[in-house]
C-alpha positions as CSV (number, residue, x, y, z in Angstrom):
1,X,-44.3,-8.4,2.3
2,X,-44.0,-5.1,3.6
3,X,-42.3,-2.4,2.4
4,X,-40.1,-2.3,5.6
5,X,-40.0,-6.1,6.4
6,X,-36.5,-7.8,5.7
7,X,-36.9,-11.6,4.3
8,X,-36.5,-14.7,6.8
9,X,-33.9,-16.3,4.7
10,X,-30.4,-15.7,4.9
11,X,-29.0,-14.4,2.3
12,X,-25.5,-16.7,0.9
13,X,-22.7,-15.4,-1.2
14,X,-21.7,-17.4,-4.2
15,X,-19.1,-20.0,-3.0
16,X,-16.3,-18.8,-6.2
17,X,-16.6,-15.1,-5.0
18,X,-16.1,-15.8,-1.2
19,X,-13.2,-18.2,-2.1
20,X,-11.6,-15.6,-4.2
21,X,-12.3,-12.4,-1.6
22,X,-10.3,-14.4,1.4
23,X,-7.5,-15.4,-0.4
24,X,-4.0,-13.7,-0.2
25,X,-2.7,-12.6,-3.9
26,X,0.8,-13.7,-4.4
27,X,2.9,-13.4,-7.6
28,X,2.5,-16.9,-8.6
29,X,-1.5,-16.6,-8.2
30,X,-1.4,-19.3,-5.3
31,X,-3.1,-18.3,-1.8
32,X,-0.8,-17.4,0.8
33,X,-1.7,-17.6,4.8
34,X,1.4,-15.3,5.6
35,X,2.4,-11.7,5.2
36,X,4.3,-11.1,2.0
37,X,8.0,-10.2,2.3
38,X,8.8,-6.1,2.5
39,X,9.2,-4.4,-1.1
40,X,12.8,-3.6,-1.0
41,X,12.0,-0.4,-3.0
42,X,9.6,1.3,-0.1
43,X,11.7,3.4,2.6
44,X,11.3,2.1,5.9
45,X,9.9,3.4,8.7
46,X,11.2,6.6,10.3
47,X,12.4,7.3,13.6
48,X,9.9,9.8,15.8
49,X,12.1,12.3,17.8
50,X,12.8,11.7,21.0
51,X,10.7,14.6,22.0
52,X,7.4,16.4,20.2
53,X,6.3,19.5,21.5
54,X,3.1,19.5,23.0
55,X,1.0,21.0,20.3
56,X,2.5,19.0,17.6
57,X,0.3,15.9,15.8
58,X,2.1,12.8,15.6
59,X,0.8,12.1,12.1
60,X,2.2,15.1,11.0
61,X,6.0,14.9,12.7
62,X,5.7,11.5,11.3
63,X,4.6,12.4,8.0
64,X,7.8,15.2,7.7
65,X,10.1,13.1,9.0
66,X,9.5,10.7,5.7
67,X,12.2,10.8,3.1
68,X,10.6,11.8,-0.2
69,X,13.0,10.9,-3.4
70,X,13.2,13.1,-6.2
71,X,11.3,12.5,-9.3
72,X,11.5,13.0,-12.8
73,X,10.0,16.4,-12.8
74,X,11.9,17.8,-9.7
75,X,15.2,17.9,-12.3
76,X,13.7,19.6,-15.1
C-alpha cells in the first residue's frame, strides 16, 4: 500500500460506543428522544432593545444585557 493510498474497506465503529454516543443522558440513565425540561436555576433569556445603534454587535448588547448574580466573593 502506498504511503498516500486510503484502504478500500470501510471503516465500522464498535456497536456499544455508537449506541452510547447517540443517546440522550437523563437523570435516571435511560435514553430520552426529547429535549430535557429548562433548569429552573439558569436566568432566562433577555429581552434585546428595541433599538441598537448601528455600530453596536448584537452578541455584545446581548451579552450586557444578561443578569449576572453575585457570588460568594463579590461580598467579601
Amino acid at each position: 500500500m502506498a504511503k498516500n493510498e486510503v484502504p478500500k474497506e470501510p471503516v465500522e465503529a464498535p456497536e456499544a460506543d455508537v449506541y452510547e454516543q447517540r443517546r440522550h443522558a437523563t437523570d435516571d440513565g435511560t435514553a430520552s428522544a426529547g429535549t430535557s425540561a429548562p433548569d429552573p436555576e439558569e436566568p432566562g433569556v433577555p429581552d434585546l432593545p428595541p433599538y441598537l445603534p448601528s455600530d453596536a454587535d448584537p452578541a455584545d448588547v446581548f451579552e450586557q444585557s444578561r443578569i449576572v448574580d453575585y457570588d460568594e466573593d463579590d461580598y467579601r
